[in-house]
N, C-alpha and C positions, 0 to 999 in steps of 0.2 A: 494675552488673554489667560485666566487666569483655568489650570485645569480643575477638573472636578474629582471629591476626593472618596472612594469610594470604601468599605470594609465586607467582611469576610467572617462572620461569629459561626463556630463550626465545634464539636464536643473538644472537652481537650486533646481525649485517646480515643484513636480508634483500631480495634483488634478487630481483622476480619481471616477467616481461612477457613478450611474444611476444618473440626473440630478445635475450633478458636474459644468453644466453647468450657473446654478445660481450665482455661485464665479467669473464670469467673471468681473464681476463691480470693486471688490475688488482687481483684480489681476491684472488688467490695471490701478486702482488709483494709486498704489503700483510703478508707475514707468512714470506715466506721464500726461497729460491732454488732449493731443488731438491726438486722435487716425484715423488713416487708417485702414479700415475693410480690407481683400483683400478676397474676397469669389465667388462664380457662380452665374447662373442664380437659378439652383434646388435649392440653401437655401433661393437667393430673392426669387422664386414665393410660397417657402413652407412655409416660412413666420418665418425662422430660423435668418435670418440677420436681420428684425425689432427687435425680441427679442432682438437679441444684442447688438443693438441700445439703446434700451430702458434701460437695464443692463446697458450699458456703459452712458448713459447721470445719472440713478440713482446715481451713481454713481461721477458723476461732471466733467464726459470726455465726448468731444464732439467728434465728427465722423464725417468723411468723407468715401463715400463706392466707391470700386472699386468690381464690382461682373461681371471682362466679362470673367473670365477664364472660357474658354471651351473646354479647347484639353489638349495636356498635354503643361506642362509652354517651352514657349519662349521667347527669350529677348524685343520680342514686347510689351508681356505681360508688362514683366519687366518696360519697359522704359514708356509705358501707366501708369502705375502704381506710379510710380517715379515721373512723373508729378505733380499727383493731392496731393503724399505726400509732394511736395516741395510746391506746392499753398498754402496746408492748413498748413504748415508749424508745420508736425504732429512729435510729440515726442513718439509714441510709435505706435507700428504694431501689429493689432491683425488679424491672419488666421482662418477662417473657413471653413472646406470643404476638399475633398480629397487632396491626394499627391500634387497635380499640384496647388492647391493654398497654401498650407504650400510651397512648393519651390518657385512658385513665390513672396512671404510677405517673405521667408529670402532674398532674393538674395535685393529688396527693401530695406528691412530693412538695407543692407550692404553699397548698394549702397546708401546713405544717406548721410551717413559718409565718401564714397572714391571715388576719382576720376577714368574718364575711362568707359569701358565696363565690365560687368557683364564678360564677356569671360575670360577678361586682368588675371583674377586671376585664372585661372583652372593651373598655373605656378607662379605665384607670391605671395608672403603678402597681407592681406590686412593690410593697416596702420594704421588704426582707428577700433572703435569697433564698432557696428553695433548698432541703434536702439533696444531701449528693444521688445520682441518680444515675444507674448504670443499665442500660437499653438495650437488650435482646432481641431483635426478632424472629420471629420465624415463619415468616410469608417473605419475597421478593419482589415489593412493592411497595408501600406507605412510603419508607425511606424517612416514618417517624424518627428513627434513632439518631439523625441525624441533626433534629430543625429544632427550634426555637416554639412552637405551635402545639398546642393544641385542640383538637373540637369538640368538644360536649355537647349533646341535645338538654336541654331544658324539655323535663317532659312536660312543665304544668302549660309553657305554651306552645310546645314542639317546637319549637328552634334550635339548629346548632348552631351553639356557638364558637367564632374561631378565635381563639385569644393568641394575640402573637406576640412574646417578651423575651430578651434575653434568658429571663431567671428558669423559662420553659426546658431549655437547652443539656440535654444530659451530658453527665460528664463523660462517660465512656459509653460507645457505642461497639456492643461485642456482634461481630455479624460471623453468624456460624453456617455456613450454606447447608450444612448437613441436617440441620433442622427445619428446612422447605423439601426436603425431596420428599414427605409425606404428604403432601399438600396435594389435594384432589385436582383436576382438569380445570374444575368452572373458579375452583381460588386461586388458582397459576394463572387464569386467564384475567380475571378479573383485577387482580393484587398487579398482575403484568401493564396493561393495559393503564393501569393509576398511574403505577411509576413514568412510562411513555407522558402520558397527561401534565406529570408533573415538571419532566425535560420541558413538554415543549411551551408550556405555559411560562412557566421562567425565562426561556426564551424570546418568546412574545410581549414581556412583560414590558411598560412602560420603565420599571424599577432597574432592568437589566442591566448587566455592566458587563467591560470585557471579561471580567475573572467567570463571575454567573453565565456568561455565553461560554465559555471553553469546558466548564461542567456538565452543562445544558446538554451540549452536541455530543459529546463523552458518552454519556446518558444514554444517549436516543441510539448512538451507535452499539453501544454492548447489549438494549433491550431489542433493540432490530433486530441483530445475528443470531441472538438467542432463545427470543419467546419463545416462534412458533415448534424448537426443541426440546424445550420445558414444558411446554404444554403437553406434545406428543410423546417425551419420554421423563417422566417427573424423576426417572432413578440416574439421570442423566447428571450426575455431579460437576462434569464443565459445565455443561449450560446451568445449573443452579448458579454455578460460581459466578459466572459470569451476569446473571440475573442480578443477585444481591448485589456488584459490586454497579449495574445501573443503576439500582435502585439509592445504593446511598449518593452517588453522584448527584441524581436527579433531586433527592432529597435536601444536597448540600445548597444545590441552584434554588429550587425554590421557596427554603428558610432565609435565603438574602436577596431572591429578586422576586420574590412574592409569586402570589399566581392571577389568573385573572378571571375570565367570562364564565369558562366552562366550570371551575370551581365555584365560582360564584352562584351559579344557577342549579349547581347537585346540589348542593347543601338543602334548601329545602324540597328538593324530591326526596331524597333520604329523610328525612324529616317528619314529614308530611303521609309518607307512602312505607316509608323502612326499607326501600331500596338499598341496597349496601354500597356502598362509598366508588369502589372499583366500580361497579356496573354503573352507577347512574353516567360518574364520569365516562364512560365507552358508551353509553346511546349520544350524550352529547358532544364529543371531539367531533367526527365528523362534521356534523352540521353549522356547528359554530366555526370549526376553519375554513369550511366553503363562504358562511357568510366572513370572514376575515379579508378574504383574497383581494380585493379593490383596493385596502390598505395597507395591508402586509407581505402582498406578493415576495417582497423581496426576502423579509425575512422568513416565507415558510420557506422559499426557495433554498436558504442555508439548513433547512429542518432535511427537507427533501434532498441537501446532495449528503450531508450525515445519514439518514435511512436507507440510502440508497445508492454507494457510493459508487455503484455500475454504470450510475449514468452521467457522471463528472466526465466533461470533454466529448458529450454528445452532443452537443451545438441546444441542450434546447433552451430554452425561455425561461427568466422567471418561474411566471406561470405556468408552464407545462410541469418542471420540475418539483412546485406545489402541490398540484392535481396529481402528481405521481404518489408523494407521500399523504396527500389525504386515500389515494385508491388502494393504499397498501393496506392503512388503517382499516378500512372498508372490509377489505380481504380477511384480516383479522378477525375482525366482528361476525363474518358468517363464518370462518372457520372455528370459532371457540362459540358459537350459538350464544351470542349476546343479545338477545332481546330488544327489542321499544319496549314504549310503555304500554301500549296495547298487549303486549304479549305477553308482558308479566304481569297482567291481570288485573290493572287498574281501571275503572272503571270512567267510562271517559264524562258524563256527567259531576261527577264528583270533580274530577280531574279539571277541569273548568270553572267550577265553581270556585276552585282556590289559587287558577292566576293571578289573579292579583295579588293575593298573599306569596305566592311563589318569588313575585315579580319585587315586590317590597322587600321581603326579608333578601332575596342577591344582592338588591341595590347596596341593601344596609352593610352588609359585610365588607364591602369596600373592594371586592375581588374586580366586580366590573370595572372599575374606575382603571384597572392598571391594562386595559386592553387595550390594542393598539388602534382600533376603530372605537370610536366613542357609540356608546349605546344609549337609548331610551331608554324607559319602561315598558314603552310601546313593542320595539323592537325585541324584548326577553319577552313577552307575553307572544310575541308572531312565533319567537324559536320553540317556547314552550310547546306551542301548538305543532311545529313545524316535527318536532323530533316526537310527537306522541306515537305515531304510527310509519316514521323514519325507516326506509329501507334503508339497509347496507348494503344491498345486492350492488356490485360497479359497473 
């Protein structure tokens, strides 16, 4: 019988370390001369985007900055951004800053090289290859730097979009832990909790292979021992290190083994409501791996001895060792005050009247299809409802 042949698309370089951020000069000469920053307002006023200004002109690359991402990325973004890299007529894209500026500097970076709207390819090629693109972060979680993906909302009809392509995929991905120990409680908790989401969905994923399983568990294991440290001590530089380096892991799994249910079904709460990315995914993981259990047991069972590797050779079951790491997750949630949607202020009339739209735009993104329980429409309209006012209490 003949085996199945599987691959692995990952940045070329990846430089990670406490102040790995000093390589930047060298890593953007390596590919071009004049660069576009794309980063926020928090690294201008904290004084992270001069530095890399400075890095990068040391270096013989000149800059042009785009720092106005401040929500999660849009095609306004995008197309602001696209602008000022066609004035300055910039050869290489460097991102600094969470998720939402790694996605907006690729989608840039793509659209450089190809005609159209950002949207046009959430179904099509792109034709050209994208600007070199060297990826920053500074949260411990998206594990953007990593993947092939990007998401944009389309605000004219609130959708995000997830485009997943090769040509998405930065060249280097520079991960500086030193650059999260600023990071407040509820973005350690939330950016934390994604990265978890991201392990274990790759995991679970229909797409998964052994290389994405031995990532996957990698993942789950360094965001396990580490979170609830990060959370409680953000000036905690092991536990940063150890954060970032689950989250590129998790990241590397689910740019090749995709993700499934629970992404599938954020996207339009985020959307829809402007939940942020991390949270919506933490009101919904729990909910969607208890409805999992009847057909996944086994494989949460490998999630649960990775999370929790105390209880390997405790005689218990599948399923008990399941329900162990969904009650940890749980534990989580009340401990970093992650919300339902009742609690962040949605209004639940509203909130109903757009299941169905919730329910259609998951389907459409393709994320369900890779769960390991085949879903409805039916059944994302019962979770929708199920996780509106979702306790975490265990």
């Amino acid at each position: 019988m003949e085996q199945p042949i599987h691959q692995l698309l990952m940045p070329a370089k990846v430089i990670y370390g406490p102040d790995a951020l000093r390589e930047l000069g060298g890593a953007a000469s390596a590919y071009g001369t004049k660069a576009l920053l794309v980063s926020d307002p928090v690294m201008l006023n904290n004084g992270v985007v001069q530095r890399c200004v400075s890095l990068l002109e040391a270096a013989s690359v000149t800059c042009a900055v785009y720092a106005e991402v401040v929500t999660e990325p849009t095609h306004l973004y995008v197309e602001d951004a696209l602008a000022i890299c066609r004035e300055h007529r910039c050869d290489v894209v460097v991102a600094v800053g969470g998720g939402s500026c790694l996605d907006t500097a690729k989608a840039v970076a793509v659209m450089m090289r190809n005609d159209g709207f950002i949207g046009d390819y959430r179904h099509k090629r792109f034709e050209r290859a994208a600007l070199p693109l060297i990826a920053v972060p500074t949260t411990g979680g998206t594990g953007s730097e990593m993947t092939k993906v990007t998401v944009i909302t389309d605000t004219r009809t609130d959708e995000k979009l997830m485009i997943s392509q090769p040509e998405l995929l930065p060249c280097v991905a520079l991960v500086d832990p030193l650059l999260t120990v600023s990071c407040p409680p509820h973005i350690t908790a939330a950016t934390g909790i994604d990265a978890l989401s991201h392990a274990l969905e790759a995991y679970l994923s229909k797409k998964a292979h052994p290389a994405t399983d031995a990532l996957a568990l990698s993942a789950a294991r360094h965001i396990t021992a580490n979170l609830p440290e990060a959370y409680r001590n953000g000036a905690s530089v092991p536990a940063r290190t150890e954060m970032m380096i689950g989250s590129m892991l998790a990241g590397a799994a689910f740019s090749n083994a995709s993700v499934a249910l629970v992404h599938g079904m954020s996207r339009p709460i985020g959307a829809l409501f402007h939940v942020p990315h991390g949270i919506s995914n933490a009101m919904l993981l729990p909910a969607v791996l208890e409805y999992s259990l009847p057909e996944a047991a086994s494989r949460l069972a490998g999630i649960g001895q990775a999370m929790l590797p105390e209880l390997i050779g405790k005689g218990l079951t599948d399923r008990q060792l399941a329900e162990a790491a969904i009650g940890r997750i749980k534990e989580w949630c009340v401990l970093m005050n992650i919300p339902n949607l009742r609690g962040w202020g949605i209004e639940r009339e509203r909130y109903e009247s757009l299941l169905g739209k919730m329910a259609d735009d998951a389907i459409a993104s393709g994320s369900p299809a890779n769960h390991p329980k085949p879903v409805t429409r039916e059944e994302i309209i019962r979770l929708y409802m199920l996780i509106y006012d979702y306790e975490f209490k265990h």
